[in-house]
C-alpha positions as CSV (number, residue, x, y, z in Angstrom):
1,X,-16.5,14.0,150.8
2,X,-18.1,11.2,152.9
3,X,-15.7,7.8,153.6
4,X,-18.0,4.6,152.7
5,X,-15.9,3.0,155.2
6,X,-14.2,4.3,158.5
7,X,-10.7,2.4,157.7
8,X,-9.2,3.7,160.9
9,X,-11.8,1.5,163.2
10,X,-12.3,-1.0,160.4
11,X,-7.9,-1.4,161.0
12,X,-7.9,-1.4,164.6
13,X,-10.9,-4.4,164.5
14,X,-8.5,-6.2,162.4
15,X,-5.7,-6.1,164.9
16,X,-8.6,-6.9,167.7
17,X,-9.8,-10.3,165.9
18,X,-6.4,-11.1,164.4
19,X,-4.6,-11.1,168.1
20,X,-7.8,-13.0,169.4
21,X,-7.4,-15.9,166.4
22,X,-3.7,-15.9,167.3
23,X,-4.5,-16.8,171.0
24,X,-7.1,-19.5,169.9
25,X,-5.4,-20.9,166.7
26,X,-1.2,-19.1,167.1
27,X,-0.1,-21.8,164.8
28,X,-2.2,-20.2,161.8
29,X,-1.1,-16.7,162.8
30,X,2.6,-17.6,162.5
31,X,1.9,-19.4,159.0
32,X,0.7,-16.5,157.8
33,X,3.0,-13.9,159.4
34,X,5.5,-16.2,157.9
35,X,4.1,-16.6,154.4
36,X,3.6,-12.4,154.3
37,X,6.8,-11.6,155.4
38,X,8.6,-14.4,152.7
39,X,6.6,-12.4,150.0
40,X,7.4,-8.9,150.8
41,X,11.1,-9.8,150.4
42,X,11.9,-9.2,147.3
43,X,14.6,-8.9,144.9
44,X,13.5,-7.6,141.8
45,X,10.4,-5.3,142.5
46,X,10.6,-2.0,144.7
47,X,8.5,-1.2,147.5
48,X,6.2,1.1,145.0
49,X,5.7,-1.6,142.5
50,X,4.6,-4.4,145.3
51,X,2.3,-2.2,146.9
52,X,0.7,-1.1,143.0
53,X,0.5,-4.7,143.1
54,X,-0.8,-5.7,146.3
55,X,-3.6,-3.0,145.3
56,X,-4.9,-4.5,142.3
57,X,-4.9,-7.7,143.8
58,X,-6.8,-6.9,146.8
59,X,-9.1,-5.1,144.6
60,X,-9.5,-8.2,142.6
61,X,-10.2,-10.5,145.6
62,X,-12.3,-8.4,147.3
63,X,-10.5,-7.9,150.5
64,X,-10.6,-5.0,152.4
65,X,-8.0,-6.0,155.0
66,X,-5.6,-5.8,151.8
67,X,-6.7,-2.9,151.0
68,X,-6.2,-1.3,154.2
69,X,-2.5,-2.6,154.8
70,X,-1.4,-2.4,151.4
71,X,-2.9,1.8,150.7
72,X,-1.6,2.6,153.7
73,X,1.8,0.5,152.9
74,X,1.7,2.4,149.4
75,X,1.4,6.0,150.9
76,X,4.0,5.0,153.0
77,X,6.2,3.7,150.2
78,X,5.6,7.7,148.4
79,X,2.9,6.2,145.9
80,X,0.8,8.7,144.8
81,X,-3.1,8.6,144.4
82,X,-3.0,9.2,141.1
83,X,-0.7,5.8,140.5
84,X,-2.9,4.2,143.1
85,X,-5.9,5.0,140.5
86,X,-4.1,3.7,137.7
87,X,-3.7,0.2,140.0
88,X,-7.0,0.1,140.5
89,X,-8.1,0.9,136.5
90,X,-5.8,-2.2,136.3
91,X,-7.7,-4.5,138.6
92,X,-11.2,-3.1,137.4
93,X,-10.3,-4.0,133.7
94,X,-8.9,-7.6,135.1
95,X,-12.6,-8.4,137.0
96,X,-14.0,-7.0,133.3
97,X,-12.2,-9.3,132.4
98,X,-12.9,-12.2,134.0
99,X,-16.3,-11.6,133.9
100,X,-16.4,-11.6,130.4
101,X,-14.5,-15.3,130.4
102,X,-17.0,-16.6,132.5
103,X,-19.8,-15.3,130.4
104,X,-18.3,-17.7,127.8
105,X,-18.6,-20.5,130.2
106,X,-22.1,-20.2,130.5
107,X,-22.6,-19.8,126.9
108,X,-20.6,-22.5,126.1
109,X,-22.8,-25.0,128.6
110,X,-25.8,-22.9,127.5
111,X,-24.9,-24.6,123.7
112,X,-24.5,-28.2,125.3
């Protein structure tokens, strides 16, 4: 089975641009570094359940950087892929979803 993406280069371009943006901006780098590591500390949810999580929600906003950290994060945490496929059944239904809302918009300004 062919990859559609090499993740292991697409990662380790990541880390190239994100240590090059924290020598030209480091401000920005520590914001987020800060704002990431305040959100992974939690109190309620386990490891597994932020990573499900984190899935859907990269799958929902389209970022592959997400996805990359946050499957590999999941493995990691002893998710399975079978519950990884379940998170991402999850996010598909919610861009269904959405889609469907929005299709009201424009009916709803297509009646105006």
């Amino acid at each position: 089975m062919s990859a559609i993406k090499d993740w292991k280069d697409y990662s380790a371009g990541l880390r190239d641009r994100g240590k090059e943006l924290g020598q030209l901006h480091p401000d920005i780098v520590k914001g987020f570094v800060a704002l990431n590591n305040g959100a992974a500390q939690t109190k309620h949810l386990d490891a597994r359940t932020r990573e499900l999580i984190s899935i859907a929600v990269a799958i929902t906003t389209r970022c592959d950087g997400c996805i990359d950290a946050h499957v590999r994060k999941a493995q990691h945490a002893g998710v399975s892929k079978e519950e990884i496929a379940e998170a991402m059944g999850v996010a598909i239904a919610l861009n269904a979803g959405a889609a469907f809302t929005y299709a009201l918009h424009a009916l709803d300004r297509a009646n105006e």
